[in-house]
C-alpha positions as a printed Julia matrix, in Angstrom:
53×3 Matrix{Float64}:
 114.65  81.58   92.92
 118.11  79.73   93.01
 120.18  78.89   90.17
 122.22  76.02   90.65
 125.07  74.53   89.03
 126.93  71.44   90.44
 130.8   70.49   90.12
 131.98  68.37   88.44
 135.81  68.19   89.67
 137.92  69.62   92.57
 138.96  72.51   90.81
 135.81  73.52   89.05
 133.96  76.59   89.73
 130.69  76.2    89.92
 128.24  79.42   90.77
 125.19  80.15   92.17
 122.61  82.81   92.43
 120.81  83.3    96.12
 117.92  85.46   96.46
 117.81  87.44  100.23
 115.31  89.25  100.58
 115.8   92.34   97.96
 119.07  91.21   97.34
 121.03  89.53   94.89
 124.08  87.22   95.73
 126.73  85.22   93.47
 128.22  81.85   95.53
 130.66  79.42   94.41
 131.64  75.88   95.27
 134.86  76.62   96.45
 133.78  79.25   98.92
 133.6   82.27   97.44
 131.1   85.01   97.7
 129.88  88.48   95.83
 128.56  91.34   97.27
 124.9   91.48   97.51
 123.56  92.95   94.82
 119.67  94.5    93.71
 119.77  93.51   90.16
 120.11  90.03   89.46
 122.44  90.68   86.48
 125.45  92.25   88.48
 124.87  89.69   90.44
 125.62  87.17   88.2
 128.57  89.54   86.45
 130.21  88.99   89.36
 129.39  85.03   89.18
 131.13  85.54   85.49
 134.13  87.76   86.44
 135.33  85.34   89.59
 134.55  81.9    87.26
 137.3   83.41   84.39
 139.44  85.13   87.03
């Protein structure tokens, strides 16, 4: 299932979540992505940790 936020100006981060397969991985809006991950929750720590970073 995919969790999906939009943005709302140019320099807004804005993540995602992306299921593959057994894996977990974070997105952003300007480009970035997190390692794939099994648990959904590190997954979306590293969503957390690049949005206030």
């Amino acid at each position: 299932m995919e969790q999906q936020d939009f943005p709302t100006g140019p320099e807004e981060h804005r993540t995602t979540t992306v299921e593959q397969g057994r894996f977990c991985v974070a997105r952003c809006s300007c480009g970035w992505r997190g390692p794939a991950r099994r648990a959904r929750s590190l997954a979306r720590s590293d969503a957390e940790v690049h949005e206030a970073g």
